[in-house]
Biopython code that builds the backbone (N, CA, C, O; Angstrom):
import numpy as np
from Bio.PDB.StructureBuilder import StructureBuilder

atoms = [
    (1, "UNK", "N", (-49.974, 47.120, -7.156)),
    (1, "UNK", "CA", (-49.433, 46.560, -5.931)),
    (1, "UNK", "C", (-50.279, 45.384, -5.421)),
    (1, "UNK", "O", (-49.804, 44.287, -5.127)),
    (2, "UNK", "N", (-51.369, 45.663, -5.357)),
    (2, "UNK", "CA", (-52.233, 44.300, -4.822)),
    (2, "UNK", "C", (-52.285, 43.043, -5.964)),
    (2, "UNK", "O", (-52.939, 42.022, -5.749)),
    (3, "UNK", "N", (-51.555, 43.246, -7.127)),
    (3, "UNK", "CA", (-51.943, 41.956, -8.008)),
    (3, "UNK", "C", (-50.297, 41.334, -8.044)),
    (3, "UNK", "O", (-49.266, 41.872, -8.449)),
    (4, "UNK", "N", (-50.550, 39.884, -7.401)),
    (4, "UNK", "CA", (-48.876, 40.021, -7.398)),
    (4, "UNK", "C", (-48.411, 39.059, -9.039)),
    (4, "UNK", "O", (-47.233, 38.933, -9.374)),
    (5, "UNK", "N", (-49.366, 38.589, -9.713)),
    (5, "UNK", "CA", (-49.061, 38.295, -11.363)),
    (5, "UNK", "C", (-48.212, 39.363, -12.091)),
    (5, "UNK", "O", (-47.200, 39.215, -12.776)),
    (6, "UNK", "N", (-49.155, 40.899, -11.636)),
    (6, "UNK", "CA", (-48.516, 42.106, -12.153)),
    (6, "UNK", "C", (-47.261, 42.473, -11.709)),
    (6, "UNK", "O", (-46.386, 42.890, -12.467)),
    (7, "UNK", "N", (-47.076, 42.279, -10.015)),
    (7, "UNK", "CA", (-45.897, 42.462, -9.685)),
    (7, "UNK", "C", (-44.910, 41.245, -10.366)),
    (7, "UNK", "O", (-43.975, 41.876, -10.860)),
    (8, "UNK", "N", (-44.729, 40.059, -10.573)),
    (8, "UNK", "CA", (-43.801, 39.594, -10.884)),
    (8, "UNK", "C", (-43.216, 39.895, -12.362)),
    (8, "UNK", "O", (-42.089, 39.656, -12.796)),
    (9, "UNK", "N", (-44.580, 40.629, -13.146)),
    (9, "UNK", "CA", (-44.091, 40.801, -13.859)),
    (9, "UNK", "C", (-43.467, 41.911, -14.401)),
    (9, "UNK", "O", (-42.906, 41.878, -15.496)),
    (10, "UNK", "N", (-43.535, 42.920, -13.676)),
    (10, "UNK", "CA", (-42.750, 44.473, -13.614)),
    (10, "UNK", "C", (-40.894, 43.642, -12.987)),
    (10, "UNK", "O", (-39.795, 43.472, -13.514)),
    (11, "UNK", "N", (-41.363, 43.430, -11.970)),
    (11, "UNK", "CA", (-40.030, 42.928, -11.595)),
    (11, "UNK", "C", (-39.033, 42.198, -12.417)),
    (11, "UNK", "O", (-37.886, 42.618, -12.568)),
    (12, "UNK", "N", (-39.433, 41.211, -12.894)),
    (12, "UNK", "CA", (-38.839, 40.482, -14.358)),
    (12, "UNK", "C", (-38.609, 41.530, -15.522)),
    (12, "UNK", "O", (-37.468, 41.567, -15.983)),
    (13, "UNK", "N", (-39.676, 42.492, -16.116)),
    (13, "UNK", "CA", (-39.421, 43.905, -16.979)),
    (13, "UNK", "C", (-38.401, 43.886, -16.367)),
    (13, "UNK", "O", (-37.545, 43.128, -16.823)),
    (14, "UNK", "N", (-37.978, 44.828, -14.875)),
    (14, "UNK", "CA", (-37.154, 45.436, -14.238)),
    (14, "UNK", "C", (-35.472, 44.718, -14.675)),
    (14, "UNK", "O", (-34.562, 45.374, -15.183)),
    (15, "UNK", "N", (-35.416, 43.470, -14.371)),
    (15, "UNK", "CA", (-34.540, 42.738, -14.095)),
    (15, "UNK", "C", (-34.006, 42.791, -15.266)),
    (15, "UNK", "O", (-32.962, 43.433, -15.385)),
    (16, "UNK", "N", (-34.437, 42.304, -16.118)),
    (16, "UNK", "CA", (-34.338, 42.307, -17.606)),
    (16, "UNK", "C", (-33.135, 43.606, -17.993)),
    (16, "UNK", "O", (-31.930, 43.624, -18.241)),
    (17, "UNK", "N", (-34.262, 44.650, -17.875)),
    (17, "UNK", "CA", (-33.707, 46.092, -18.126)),
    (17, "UNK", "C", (-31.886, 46.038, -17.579)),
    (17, "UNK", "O", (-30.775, 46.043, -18.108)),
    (18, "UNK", "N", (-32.277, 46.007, -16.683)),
    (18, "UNK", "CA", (-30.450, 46.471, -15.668)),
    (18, "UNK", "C", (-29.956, 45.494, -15.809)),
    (18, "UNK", "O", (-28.826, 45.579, -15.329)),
    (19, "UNK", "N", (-30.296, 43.669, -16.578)),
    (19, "UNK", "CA", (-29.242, 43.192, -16.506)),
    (19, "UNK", "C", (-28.790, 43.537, -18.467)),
    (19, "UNK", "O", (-27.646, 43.542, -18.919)),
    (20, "UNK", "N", (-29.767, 43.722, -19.071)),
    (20, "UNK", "CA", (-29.504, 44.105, -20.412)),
    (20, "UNK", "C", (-28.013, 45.661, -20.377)),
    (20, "UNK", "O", (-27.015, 45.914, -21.051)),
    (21, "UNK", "N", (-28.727, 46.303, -19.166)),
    (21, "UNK", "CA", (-27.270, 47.563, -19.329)),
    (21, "UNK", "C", (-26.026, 46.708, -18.661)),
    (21, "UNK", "O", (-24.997, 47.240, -18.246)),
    (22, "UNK", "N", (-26.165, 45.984, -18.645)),
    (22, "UNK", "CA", (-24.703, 45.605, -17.917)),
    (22, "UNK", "C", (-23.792, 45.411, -19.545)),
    (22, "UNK", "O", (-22.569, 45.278, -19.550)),
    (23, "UNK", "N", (-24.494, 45.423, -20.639)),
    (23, "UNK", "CA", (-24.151, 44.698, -21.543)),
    (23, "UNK", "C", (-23.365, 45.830, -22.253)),
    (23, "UNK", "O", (-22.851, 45.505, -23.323)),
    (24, "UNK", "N", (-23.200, 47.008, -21.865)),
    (24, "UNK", "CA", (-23.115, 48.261, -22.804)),
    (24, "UNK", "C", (-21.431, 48.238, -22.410)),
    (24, "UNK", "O", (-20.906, 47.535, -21.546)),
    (25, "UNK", "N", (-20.918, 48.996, -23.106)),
    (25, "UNK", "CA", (-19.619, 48.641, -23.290)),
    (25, "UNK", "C", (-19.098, 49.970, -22.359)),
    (25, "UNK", "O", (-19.677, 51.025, -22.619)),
    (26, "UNK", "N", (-17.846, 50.021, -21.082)),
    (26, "UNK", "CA", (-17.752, 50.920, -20.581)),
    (26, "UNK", "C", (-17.468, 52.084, -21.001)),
    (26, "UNK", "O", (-17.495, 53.037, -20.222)),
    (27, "UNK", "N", (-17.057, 52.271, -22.648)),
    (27, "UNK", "CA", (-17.025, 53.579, -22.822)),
    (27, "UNK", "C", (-18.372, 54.110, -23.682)),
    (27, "UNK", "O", (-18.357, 55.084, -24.436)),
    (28, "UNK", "N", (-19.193, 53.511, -23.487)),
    (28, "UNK", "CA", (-20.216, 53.926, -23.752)),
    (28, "UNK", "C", (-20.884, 54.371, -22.459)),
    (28, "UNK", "O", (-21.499, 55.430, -22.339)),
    (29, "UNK", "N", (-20.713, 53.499, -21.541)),
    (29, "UNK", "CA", (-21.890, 54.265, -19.818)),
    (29, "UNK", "C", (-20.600, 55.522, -19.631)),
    (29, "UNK", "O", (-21.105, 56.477, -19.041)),
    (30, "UNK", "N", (-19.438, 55.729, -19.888)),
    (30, "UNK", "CA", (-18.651, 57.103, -19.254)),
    (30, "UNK", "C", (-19.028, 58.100, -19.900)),
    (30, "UNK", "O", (-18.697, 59.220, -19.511)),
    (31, "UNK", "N", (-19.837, 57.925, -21.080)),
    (31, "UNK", "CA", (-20.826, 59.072, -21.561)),
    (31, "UNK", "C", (-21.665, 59.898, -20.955)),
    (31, "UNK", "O", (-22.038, 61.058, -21.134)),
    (32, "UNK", "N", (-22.002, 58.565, -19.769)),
    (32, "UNK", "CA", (-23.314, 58.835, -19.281)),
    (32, "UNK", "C", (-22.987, 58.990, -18.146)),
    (32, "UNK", "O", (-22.891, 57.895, -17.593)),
    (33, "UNK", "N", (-22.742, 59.879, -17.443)),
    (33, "UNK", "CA", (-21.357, 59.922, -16.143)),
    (33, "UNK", "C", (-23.289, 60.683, -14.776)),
    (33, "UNK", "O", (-23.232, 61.198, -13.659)),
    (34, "UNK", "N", (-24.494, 60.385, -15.585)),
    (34, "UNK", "CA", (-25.238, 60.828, -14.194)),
    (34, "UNK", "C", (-25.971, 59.321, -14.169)),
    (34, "UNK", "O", (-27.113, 59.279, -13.713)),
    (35, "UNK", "N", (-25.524, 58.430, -14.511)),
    (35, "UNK", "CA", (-25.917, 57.490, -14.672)),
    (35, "UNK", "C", (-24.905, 56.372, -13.032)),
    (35, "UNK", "O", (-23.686, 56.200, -13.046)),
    (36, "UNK", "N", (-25.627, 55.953, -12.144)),
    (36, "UNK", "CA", (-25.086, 54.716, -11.151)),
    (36, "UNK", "C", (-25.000, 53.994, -12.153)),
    (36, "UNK", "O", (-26.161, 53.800, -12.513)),
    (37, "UNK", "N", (-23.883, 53.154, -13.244)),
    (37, "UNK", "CA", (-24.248, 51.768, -13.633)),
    (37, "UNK", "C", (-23.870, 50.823, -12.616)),
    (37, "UNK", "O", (-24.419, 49.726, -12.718)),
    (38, "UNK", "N", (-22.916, 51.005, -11.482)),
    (38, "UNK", "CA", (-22.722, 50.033, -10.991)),
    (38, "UNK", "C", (-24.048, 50.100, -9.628)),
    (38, "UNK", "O", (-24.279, 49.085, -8.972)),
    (39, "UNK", "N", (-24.770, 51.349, -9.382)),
    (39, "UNK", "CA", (-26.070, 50.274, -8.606)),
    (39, "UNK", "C", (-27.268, 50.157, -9.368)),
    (39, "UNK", "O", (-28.335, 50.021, -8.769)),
    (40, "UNK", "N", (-27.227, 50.195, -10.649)),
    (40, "UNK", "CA", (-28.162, 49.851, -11.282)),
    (40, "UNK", "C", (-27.677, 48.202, -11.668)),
    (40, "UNK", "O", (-28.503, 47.597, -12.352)),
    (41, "UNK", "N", (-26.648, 47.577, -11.358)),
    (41, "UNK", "CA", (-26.363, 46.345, -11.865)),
    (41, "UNK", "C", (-26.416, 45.651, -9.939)),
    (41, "UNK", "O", (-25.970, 44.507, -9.844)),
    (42, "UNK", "N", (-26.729, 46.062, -9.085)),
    (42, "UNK", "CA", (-26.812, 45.971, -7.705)),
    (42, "UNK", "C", (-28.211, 45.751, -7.499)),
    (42, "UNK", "O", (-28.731, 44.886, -6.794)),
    (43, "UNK", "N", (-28.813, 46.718, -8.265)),
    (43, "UNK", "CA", (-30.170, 46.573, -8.059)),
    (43, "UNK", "C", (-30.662, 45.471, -9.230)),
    (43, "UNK", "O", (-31.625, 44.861, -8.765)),
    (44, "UNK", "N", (-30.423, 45.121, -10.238)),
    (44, "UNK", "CA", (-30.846, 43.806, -10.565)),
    (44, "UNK", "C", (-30.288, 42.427, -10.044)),
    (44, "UNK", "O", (-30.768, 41.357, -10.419)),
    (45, "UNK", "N", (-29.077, 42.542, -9.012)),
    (45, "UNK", "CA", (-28.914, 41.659, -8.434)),
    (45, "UNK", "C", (-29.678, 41.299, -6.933)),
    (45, "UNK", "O", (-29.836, 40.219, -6.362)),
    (46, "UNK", "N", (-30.063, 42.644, -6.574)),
    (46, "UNK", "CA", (-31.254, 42.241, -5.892)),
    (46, "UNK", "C", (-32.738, 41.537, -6.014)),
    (46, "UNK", "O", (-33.408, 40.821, -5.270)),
    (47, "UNK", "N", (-32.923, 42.130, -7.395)),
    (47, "UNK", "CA", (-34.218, 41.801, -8.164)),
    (47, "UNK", "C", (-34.103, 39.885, -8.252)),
    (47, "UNK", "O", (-34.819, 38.968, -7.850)),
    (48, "UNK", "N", (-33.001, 39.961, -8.886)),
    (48, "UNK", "CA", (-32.994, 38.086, -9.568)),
    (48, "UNK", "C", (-32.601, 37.439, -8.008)),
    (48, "UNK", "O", (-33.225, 36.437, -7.660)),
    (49, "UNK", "N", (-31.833, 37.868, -7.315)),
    (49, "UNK", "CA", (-31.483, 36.684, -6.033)),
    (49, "UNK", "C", (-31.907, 36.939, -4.724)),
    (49, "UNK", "O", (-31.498, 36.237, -3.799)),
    (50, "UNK", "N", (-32.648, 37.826, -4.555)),
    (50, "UNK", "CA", (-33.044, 38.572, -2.919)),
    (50, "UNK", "C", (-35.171, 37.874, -2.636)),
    (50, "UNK", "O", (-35.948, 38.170, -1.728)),
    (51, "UNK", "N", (-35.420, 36.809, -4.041)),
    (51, "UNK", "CA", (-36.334, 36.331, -3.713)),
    (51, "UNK", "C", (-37.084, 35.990, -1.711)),
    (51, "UNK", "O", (-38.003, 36.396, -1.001)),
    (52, "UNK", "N", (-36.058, 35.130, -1.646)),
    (52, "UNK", "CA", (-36.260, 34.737, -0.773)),
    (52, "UNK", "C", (-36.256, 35.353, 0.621)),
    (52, "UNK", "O", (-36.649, 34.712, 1.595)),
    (53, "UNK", "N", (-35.804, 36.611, 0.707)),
    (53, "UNK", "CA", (-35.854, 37.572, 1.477)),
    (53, "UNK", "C", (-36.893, 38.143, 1.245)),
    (53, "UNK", "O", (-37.482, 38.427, 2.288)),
    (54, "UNK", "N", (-37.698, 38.627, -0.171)),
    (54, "UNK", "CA", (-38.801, 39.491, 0.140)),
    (54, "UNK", "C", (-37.989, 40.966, -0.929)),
    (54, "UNK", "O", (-36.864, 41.453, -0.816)),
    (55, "UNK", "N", (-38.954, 41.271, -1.765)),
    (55, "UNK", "CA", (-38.562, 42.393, -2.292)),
    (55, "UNK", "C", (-39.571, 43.173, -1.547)),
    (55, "UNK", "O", (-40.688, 42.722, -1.297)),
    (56, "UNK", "N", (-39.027, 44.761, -1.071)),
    (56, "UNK", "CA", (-39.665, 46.276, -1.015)),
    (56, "UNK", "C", (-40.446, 46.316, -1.969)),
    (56, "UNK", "O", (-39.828, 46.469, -3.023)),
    (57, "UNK", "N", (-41.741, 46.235, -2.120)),
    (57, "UNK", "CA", (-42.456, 47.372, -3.611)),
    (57, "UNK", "C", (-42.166, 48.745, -3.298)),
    (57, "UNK", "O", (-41.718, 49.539, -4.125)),
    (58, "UNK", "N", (-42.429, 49.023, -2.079)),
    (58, "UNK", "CA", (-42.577, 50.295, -2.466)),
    (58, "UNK", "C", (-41.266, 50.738, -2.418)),
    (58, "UNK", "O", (-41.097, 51.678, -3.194)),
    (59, "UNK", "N", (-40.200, 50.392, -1.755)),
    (59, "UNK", "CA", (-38.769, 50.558, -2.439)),
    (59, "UNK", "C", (-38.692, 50.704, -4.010)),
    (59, "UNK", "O", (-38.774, 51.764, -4.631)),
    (60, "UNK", "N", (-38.519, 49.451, -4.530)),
    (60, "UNK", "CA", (-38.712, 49.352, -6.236)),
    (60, "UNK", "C", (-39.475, 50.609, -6.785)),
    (60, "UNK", "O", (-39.039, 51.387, -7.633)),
    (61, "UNK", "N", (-40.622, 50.665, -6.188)),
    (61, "UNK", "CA", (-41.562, 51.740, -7.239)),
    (61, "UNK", "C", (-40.499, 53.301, -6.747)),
    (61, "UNK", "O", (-40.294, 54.214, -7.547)),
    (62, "UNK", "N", (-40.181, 53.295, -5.912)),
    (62, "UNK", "CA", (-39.313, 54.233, -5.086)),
    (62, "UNK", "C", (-38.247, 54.455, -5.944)),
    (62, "UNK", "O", (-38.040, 55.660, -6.085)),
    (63, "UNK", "N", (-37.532, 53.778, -6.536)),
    (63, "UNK", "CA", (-36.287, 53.528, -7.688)),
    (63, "UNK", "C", (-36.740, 53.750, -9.139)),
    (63, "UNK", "O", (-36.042, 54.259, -10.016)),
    (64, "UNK", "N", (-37.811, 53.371, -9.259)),
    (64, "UNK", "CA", (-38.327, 53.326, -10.503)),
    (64, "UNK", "C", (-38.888, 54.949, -11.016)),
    (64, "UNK", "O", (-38.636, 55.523, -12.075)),
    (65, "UNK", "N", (-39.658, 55.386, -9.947)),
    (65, "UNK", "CA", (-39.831, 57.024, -10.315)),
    (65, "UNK", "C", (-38.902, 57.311, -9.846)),
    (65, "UNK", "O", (-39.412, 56.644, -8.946)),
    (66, "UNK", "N", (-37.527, 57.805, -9.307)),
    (66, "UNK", "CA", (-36.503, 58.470, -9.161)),
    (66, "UNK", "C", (-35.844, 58.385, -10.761)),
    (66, "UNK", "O", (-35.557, 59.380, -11.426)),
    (67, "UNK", "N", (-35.685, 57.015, -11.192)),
    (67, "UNK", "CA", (-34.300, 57.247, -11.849)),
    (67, "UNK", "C", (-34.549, 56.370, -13.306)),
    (67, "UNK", "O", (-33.692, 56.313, -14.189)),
    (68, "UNK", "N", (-35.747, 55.770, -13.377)),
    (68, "UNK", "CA", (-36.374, 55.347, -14.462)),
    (68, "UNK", "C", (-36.317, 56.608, -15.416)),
    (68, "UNK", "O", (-35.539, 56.482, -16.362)),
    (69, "UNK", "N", (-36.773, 57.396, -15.359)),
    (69, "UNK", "CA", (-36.943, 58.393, -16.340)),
    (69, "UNK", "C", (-35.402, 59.111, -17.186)),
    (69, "UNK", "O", (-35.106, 59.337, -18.360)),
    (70, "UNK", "N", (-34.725, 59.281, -15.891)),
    (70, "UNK", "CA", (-33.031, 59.624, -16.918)),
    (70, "UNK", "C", (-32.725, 58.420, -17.700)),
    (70, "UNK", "O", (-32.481, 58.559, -18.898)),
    (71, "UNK", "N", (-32.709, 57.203, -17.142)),
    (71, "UNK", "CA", (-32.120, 56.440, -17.481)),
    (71, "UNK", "C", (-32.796, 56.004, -18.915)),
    (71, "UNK", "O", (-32.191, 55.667, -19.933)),
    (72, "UNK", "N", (-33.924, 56.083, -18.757)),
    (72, "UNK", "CA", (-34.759, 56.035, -20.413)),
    (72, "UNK", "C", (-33.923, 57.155, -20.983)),
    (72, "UNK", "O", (-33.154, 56.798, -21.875)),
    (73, "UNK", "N", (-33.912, 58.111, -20.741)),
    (73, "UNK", "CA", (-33.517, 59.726, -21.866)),
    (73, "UNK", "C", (-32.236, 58.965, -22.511)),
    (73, "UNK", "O", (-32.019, 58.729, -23.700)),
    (74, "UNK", "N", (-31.258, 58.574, -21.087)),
    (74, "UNK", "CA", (-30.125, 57.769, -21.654)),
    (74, "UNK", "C", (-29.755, 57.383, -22.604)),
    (74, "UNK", "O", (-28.890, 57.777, -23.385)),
    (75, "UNK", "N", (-30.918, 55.931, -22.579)),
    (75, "UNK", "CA", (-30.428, 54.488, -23.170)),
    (75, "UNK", "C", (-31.333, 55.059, -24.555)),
    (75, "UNK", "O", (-30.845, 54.492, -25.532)),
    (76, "UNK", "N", (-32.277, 55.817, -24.916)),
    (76, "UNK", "CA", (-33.050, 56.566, -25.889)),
    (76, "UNK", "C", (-31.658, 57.439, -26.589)),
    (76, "UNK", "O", (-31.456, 57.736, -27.766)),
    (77, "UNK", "N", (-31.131, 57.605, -25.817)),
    (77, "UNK", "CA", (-30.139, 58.639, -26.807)),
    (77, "UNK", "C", (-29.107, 57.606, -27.042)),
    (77, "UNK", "O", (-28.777, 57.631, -28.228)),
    (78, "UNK", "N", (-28.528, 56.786, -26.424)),
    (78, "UNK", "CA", (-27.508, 55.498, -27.101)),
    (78, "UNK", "C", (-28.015, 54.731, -28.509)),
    (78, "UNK", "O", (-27.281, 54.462, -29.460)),
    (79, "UNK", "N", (-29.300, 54.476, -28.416)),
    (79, "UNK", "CA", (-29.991, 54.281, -29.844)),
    (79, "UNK", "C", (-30.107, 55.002, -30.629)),
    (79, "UNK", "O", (-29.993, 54.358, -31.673)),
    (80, "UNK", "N", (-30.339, 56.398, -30.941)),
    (80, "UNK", "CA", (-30.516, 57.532, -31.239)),
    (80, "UNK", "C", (-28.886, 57.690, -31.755)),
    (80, "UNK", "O", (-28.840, 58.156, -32.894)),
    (81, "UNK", "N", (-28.027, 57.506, -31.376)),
    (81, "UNK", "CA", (-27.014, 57.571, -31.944)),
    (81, "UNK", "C", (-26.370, 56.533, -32.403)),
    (81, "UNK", "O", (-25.378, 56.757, -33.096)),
    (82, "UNK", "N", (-26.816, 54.972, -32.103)),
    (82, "UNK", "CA", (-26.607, 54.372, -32.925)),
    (82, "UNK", "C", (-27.252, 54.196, -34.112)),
    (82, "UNK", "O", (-26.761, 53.379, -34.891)),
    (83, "UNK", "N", (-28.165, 54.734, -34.401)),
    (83, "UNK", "CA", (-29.191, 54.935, -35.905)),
    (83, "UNK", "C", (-30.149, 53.733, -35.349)),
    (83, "UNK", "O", (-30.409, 52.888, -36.205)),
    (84, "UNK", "N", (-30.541, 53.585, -34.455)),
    (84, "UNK", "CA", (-31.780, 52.781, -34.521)),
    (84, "UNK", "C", (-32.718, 53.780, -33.840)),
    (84, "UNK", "O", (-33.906, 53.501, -33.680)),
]
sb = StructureBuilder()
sb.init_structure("model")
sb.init_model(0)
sb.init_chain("A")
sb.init_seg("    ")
for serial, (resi, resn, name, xyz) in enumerate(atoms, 1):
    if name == "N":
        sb.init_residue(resn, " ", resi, " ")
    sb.init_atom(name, np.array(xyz, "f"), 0.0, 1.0, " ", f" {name:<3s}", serial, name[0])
structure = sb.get_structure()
């Protein structure tokens, strides 16, 4: 939290991530029915355009241990079944 190099660059990770799931095809996220995709694609639109307002960290880190972890098991098992 105090290094903001580090923060921009979790945030960019972040951004990255949720705009990369936007990319998954919808019958692939109805698999995943405990999955928000549509505020996980809300929340990278906060990430890339809400600069100028000021991002929450501790919001973000707030999002990130809630729902980081399913969402890895997830996108780990979408690979996992695509053979990679």
């Amino acid at each position: 939290m105090a290094n903001s190099l580090v923060q921009d660059a979790v945030l960019r990770r972040l951004q990255t991530m949720a705009e990369s799931t936007q990319r998954l095809s919808e019958a692939l996220k109805l698999t995943a029915p405990t999955i928000d995709w549509r505020a996980l694609a809300g929340f990278r639109n906060v990430l890339a355009h809400d600069y100028l307002g000021g991002i929450d960290l501790e919001q973000v880190w707030a999002a990130v241990e809630r729902y980081l972890p399913e969402l890895e098991t997830v996108l780990q098992r979408f690979m996992d079944e695509d053979g990679r």
